[in-house]
FILO-746121 format. One record per residue (C-alpha): x negated, y negated, z negated; residue in one letter. Coordinates in steps of 0.2 Angstrom, whole numbers, padded with zeros to 4 digits, always signed. Example, Ala and Ser with C-alpha at 12.3 -4.5 7.8 and 13.67 -1.06 7.14 Angstrom:
BEGIN
-0062+0022-0039a -0068+0005-0036s 
This chain:
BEGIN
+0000+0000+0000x -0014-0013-0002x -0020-0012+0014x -0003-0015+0024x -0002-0029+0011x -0020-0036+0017x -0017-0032+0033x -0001-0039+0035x -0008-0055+0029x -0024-0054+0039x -0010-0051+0055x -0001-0068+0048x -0018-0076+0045x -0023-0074+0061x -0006-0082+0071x -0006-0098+0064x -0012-0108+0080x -0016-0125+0067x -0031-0124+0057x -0027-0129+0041x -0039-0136+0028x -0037-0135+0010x -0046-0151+0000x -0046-0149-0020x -0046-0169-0027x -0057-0170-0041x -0070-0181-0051x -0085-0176-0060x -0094-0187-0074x -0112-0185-0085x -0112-0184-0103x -0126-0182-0115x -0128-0170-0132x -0139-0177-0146x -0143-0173-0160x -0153-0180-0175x -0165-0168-0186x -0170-0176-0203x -0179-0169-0217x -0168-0157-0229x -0165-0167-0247x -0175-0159-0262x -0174-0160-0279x -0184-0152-0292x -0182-0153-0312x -0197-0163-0320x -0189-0165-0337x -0176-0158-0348x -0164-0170-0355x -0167-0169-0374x -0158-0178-0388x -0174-0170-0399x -0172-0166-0416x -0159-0174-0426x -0151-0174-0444x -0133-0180-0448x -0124-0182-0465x -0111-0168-0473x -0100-0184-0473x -0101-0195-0458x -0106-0189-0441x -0113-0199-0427x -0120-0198-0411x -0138-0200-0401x -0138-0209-0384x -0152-0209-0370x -0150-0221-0358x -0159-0217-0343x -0175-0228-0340x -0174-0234-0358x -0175-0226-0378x -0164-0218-0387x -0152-0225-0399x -0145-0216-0415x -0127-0219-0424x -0119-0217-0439x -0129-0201-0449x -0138-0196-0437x -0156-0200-0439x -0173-0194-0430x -0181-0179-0438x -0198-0181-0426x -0210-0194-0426x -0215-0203-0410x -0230-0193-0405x -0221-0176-0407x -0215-0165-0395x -0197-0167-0402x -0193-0182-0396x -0177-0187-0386x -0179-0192-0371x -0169-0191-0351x -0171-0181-0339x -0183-0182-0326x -0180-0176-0306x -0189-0178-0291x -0182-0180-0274x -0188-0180-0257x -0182-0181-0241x -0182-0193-0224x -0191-0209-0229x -0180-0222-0228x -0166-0215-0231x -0150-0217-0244x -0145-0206-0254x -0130-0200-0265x -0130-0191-0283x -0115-0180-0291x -0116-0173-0308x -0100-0168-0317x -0095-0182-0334x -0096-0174-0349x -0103-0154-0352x -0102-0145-0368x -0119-0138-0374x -0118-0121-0386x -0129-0117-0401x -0140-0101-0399x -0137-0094-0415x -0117-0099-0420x -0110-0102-0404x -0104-0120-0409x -0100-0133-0397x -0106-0150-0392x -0101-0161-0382x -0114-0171-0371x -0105-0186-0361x -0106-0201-0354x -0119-0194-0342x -0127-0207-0331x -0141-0209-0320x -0153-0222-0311x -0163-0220-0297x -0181-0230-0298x -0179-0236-0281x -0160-0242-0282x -0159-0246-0301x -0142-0255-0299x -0136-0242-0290x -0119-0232-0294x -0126-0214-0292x -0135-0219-0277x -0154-0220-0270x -0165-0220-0257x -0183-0212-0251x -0197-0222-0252x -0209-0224-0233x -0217-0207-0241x -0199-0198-0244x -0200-0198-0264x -0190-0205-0277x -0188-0202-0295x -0171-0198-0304x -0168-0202-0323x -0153-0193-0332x -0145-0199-0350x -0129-0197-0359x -0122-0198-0376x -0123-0181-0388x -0107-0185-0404x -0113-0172-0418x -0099-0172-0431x -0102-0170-0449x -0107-0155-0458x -0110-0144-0443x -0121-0129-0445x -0142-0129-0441x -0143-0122-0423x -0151-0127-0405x -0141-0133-0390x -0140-0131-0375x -0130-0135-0360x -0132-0133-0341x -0131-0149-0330x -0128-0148-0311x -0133-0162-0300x -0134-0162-0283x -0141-0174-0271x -0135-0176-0252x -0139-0190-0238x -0125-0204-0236x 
């Protein structure tokens, strides 16, 4: 059956006595792909943050606050167990970042985190968490790579300890991240 079928049309094909041309309208155009490669962002832990070692009252609680780029400041009962050469003291945490010099850049860590004791499985909670970058200073959460790529991050926050809670060691995880604008 297909070849009557081409046959016949081949027969048909072949009796038309005007040439007839077929002509597709169209347009064509250039375009162009791009694309821009950048160094990935880094960031790598330095410091800790640490509220160091601390004493509060049976009666009053209080709280420790490390400002980032500055000292720490101590309320109520709560009083510095270290001196200022020891190993103890508070201090904020420390992070290098890299990435494409001159570049900005945008950080995201979460408010407040609750930090556990070791031993008694209490809780604390660490808020007010800010940051400074020491290219942007002024900037809300935000810096920007020197002409090497670098820049260095500070990290504080505020640590209430409540009266009369048990001797232990804290400790809470902090997540930041860091991404290009």
């Amino acid at each position: 059956m297909m070849r009557a079928l081409g046959a016949l049309l081949l027969a048909i094909a072949s009796t038309q006595s005007l040439p007839c041309h077929a002509q597709i309208a169209g347009a064509s155009g250039d375009g162009r792909a791009s694309a821009t490669v950048v160094e990935p962002v880094r960031i790598r832990l330095l410091e800790d943050l640490s509220f160091g070692a601390v004493t509060v009252g049976r009666q009053d609680g209080g709280e420790i606050s490390i400002s980032p780029g500055s000292s720490a400041a101590y309320s109520g009962s709560v009083a510095p167990l270290c001196g200022q050469s020891s190993d103890c003291d508070p201090h904020p945490a420390r992070f290098a970042v890299s990435g494409e010099p001159g570049r900005t850049y945008r950080v995201q860590f979460p408010a407040t985190v609750t930090a556990r004791g070791r031993d008694t499985g209490q809780s604390l909670q660490v808020s007010s968490l800010t940051m400074i970058s020491r290219s942007r200073p002024g900037a809300d959460q935000r810096g920007a790579f020197d002409g090497d790529g670098r820049d260095l991050l500070e990290v504080g926050g505020v640590l209430a300890i409540p009266a009369g809670i048990r001797s232990d060691t804290f400790r809470a995880e902090l997540s930041i991240s860091v991404s290009y604008d």
